[in-house]
C-alpha positions as CSV (number, residue, x, y, z in Angstrom):
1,X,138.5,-9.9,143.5
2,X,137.7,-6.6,141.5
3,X,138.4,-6.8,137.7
4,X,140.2,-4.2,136.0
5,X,138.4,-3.3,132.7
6,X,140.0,-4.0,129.4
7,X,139.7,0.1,128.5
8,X,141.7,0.6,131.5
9,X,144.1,-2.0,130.5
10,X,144.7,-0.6,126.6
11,X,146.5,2.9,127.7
12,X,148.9,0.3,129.6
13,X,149.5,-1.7,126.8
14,X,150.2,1.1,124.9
15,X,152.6,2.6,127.4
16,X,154.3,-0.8,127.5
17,X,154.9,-1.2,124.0
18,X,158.0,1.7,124.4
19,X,160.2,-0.7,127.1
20,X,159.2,-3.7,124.7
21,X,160.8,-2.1,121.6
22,X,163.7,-1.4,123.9
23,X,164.0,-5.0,124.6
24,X,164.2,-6.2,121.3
25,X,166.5,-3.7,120.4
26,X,168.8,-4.4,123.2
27,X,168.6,-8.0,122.2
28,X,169.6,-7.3,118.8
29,X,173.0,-5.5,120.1
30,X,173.9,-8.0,122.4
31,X,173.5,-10.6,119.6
32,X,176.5,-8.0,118.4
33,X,178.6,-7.6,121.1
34,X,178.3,-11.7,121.9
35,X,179.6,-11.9,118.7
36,X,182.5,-9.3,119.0
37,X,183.3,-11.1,122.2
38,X,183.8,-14.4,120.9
39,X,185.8,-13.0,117.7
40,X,188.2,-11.3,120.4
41,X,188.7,-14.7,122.4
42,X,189.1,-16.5,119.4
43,X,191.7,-14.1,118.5
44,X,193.6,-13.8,121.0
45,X,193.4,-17.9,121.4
46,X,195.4,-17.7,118.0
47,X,197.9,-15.5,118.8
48,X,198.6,-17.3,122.4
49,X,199.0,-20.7,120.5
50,X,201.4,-18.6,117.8
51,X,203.3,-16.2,120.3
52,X,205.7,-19.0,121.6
53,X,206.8,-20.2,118.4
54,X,207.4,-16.3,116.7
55,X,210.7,-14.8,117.2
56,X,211.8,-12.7,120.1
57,X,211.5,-9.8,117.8
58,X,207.8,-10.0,117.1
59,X,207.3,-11.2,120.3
60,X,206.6,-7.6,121.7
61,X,204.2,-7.1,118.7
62,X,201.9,-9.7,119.4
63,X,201.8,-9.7,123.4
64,X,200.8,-5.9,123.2
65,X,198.0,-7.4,120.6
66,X,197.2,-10.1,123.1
67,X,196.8,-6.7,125.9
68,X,194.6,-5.0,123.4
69,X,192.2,-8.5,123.1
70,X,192.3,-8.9,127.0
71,X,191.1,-5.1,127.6
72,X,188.6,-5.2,124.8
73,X,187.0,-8.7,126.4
74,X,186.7,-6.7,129.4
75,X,185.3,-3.8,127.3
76,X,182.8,-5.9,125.7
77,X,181.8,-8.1,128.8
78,X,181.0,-4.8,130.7
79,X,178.7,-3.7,127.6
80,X,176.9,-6.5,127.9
81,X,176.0,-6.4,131.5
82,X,174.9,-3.5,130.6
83,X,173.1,-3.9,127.8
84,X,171.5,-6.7,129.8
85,X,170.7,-4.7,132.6
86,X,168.7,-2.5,130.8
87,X,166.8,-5.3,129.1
88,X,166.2,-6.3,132.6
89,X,165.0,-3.4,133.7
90,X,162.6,-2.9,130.6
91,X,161.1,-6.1,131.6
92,X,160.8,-5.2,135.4
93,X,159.3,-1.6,133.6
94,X,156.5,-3.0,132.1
95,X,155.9,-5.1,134.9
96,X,155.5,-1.9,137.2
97,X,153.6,-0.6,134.6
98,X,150.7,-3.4,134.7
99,X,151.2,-3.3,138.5
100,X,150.5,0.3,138.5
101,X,147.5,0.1,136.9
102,X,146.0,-2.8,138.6
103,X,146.2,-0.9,142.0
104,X,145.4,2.1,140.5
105,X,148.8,3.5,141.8
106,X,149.0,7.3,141.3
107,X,152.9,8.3,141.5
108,X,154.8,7.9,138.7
109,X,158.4,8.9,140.3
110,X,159.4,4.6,140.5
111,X,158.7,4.1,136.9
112,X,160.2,7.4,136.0
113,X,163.4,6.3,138.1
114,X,163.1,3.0,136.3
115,X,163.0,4.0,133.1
116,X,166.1,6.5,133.2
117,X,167.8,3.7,134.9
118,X,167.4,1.5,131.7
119,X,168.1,3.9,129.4
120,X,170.8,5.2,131.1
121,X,172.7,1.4,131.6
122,X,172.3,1.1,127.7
123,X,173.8,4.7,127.4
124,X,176.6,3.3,129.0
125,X,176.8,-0.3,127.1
126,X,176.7,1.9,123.8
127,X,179.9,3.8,125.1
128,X,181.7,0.9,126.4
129,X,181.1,-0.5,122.9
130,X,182.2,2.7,121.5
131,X,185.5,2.6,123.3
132,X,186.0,-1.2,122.4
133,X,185.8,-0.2,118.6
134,X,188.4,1.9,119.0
135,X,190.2,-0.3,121.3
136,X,190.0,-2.9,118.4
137,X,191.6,0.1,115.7
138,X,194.7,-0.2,118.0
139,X,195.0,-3.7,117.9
140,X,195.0,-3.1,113.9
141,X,197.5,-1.0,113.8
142,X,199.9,-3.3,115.7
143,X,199.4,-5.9,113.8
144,X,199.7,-4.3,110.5
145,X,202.5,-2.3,112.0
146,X,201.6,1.6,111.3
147,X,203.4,3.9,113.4
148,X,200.8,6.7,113.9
């Protein structure tokens, strides 16, 4: 078997260090949105166990909050996939990018691909997320009751 030497290996390393930083960061916002997630289940957990025992007139009120907590759970559950994807695909990166090097592979067009696919699925997490903030003002305003 042919050994690759270690100055051949260093620009790799290098390279890889980009998708790595990805994947910490990534982990740091799903450590966020795991945490939004559970704050919206517990939530709506309360108001369930309240909603029977409110009168019919704030009923309405709180099953339209309970909506809001189901669509945001959704909201944040597909930001995570995503956000997870594209730590999964940083991973699968730098493993192409080791790979690439080993067998000296000369087109760069799958690790291109691969990147833009990772950065593009955390794109989309951090707009999911985006639209679940906002998601969560409306719940807000329910509850306090503003009318605008």
């Amino acid at each position: 078997m042919q050994t690759t030497p270690v100055s051949e290996i260093v620009p790799v390393l290098q390279t890889a260090i980009g998708p790595v930083i990805l994947i910490s960061g990534t982990g740091l916002l799903l450590l966020t949105m795991t945490n939004r997630l559970g704050r919206a289940i517990d939530r709506a957990r309360i108001l369930s166990r309240e909603l029977p025992s409110q009168p019919e007139a704030t009923r309405g009120r709180i099953q339209a909050q309970l909506d809001i907590l189901w669509r945001r759970a959704k909201l944040i559950r597909l930001a995570i996939a995503l956000a997870a994807g594209s730590a999964l695909l940083a991973a699968v990166l730098i493993v192409l990018l080791f790979v690439a090097a080993l067998v000296q592979l000369h087109s760069a067009v799958e690790i291109e691909l691969l990147f833009i696919l990772c950065v593009a699925s955390l794109g989309g997490s951090l707009a999911v997320f985006i639209h679940d903030i906002n998601q969560s003002l409306a719940a807000l305003r329910l509850e306090l009751d503003i009318n605008h």
